[in-house]
C-alpha positions, 0 to 999 in steps of 0.5 A: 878189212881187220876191222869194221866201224859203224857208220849211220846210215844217214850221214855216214858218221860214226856211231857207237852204242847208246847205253841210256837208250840201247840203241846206236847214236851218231855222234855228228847227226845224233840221228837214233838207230834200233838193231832192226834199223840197222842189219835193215841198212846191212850195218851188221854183216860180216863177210868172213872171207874178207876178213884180213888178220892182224900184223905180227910184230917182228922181234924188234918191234915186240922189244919195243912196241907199247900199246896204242889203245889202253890195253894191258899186255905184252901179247901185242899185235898191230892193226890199221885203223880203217878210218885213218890209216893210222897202225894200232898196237893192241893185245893179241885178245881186244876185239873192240878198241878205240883208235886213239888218233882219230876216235874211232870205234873199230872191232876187229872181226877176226876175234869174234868169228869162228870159234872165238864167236859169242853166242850171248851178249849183256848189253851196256846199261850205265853209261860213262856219266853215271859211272864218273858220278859215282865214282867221285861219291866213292873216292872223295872219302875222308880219308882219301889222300889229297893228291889222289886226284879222283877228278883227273883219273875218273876219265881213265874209266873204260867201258868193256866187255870181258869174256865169261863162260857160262856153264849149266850142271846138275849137282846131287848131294848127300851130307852129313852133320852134327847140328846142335840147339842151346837154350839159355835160361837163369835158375837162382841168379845163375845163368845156364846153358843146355844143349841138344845134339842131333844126328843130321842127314840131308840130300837133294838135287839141284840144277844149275843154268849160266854160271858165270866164270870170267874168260880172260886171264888178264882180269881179277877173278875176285874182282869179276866175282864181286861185281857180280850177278849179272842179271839174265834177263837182258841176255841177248844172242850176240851181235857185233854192233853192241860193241861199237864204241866200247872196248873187248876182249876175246877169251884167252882162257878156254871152258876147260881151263875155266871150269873148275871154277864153276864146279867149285861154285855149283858144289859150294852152293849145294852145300849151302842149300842143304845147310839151309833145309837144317833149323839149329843153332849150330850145324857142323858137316861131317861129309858131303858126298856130291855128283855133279855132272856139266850139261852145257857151257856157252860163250858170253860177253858181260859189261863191265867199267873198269879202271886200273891206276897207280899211287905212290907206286900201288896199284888200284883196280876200280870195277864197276858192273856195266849191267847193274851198277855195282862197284867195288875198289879199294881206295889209298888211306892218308895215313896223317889223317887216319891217325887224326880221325882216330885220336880224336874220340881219345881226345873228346873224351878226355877233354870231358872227363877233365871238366867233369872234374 
């Protein structure tokens, strides 16, 4: 098949993964499986010389196909839906879905083998009440638009996981710099200043392991950084049910392509770690030297809840990390009532210079 669901080993229903218990829940029996339950049960096998690849669009079907699950893109292909037959049309890159007919979790599994395989995977730890919950604390602000309905929209929130390299370096630096101390001081009801220059020479080496770089041309690469860190210590080898029920995507963008972000990353932060070794006032750099030399680079997939909606023909990205928590977005400003907020100190005031008079 072109996909595979879960189904519990004691009623045949489907599951999906739980992320308040990380484990797998049925949601008909709401019978609980662990991971070692369940490749007990073979429920985590893939047979790759069955797997059967997606349908290619003909040229009129790409000039009017739209996407059936959510995805965004215009690299559609189309699956069937093993559970109802039904044609879904996706993005070239998903790797889980949600059948939109029936609801079923599919993952199709010719974009998590070969070479596209995860070697690592961040499990979900927020689960969609939590992330509904805070994301109604964060929308409903006073400035907030009334008809920016945050109740309706907050549904739209989709769970899924996006594909990050994870790279492993050593970096050696040498740098530069000017640093000065100012000591401030008063002499006969004057105020002084005297500075202090000194000739700054620091280097190190420092060693680098899974620096993340967001895989998929499709997201926000400020977005991606701002949710993050992940934290590694729930890194876990990949398997494919940790997908069961949540969106994916493959990445469309290689270790190559990608890895002048890491290497921007690692050198910036060498940079700030010898900064740090300097106690002055003031540190200007006159020439940082650098040799940095990538060991290693691995393919992981990383939790995230994500929600793209548009206002008043604006588009909005909420992000929140599906590991920790954090969640960043930018909310639409009634500008009414931003100009109410802010004349109403310049109103106070004058309303009580006015009786002091």
């Amino acid at each position: 098949m072109a996909n595979i669901t879960y189904k519990c080993p004691t009623c045949g229903g489907d599951m999906g993964f739980d992320a308040a218990t990380q484990s797998w829940r049925c949601i008909y029996c709401d019978e609980v499986f662990t991971l070692e339950q369940l490749d007990a049960a073979g429920r985590n096998t893939i047979d790759e010389t069955k797997i059967e690849k997606h349908k290619e669009l003909d040229e009129d079907e790409k000039a009017t196909a739209v996407s059936t699950d959510g995805t965004i893109g215009k690299n559609l292909v189309q699956y069937k839906c093993s559970h109802c037959g039904a044609e879904i049309i996706t993005d070239r890159a998903t790797a889980a879905t949600i059948c939109v007919f029936c609801g079923n979790p599919i993952i199709m599994t010719e974009q998590i083998v070969g070479g596209f395989s995860p070697k690592y995977v961040i499990p979900f730890h927020i689960d969609k009440s939590k992330v509904m919950e805070e994301f109604k604390k964060f929308s409903k602000k006073p400035l907030t638009p009334k008809d920016f309905d945050c109740d309706k929209i907050v549904d739209k929130m989709q769970g899924i996981y996006l594909p990050f390299w994870l790279y492993s370096g050593h970096l050696s630096g040498r740098m530069t710099a000017e640093g000065v101390n100012k000591k401030n001081y008063q002499r006969n009801g004057n105020s002084y200043t005297d500075y202090e220059y000194y000739n700054v020479v620091r280097a190190g080496e420092l060693d680098f392991e899974k620096v993340p770089v967001d895989a998929s041309s499709k997201t926000d690469n400020d977005a991606m950084d701002s949710i993050e860190p992940y934290d590694f210590k729930d890194l876990k080898p990949f398997n494919i049910g940790y997908l069961a029920g949540y969106l994916a995507e493959r990445y469309d963008e290689d270790d190559n392509t990608c890895r002048p972000r890491a290497e921007e990353r690692m050198i910036n932060t060498g940079l700030d770690e010898l900064k740090k070794t300097c106690n002055y006032n003031e540190i200007t750099v006159s020439n940082y030297d650098h040799d940095l030399k990538i060991t290693n680079c691995d393919y992981a997939l990383m939790p995230a809840w994500l929600l793209y909606t548009k206002y008043k023909d604006k588009d909005y990205l909420f992000a929140m990390n599906g590991q920790t928590g954090k969640f960043i977005g930018n909310l639409p400003i009634d500008y009414v009532k931003l100009l109410l907020f802010s004349g109403i100190p310049g109103i106070l005031a004058f309303i009580i210079m006015m009786i002091l008079l």
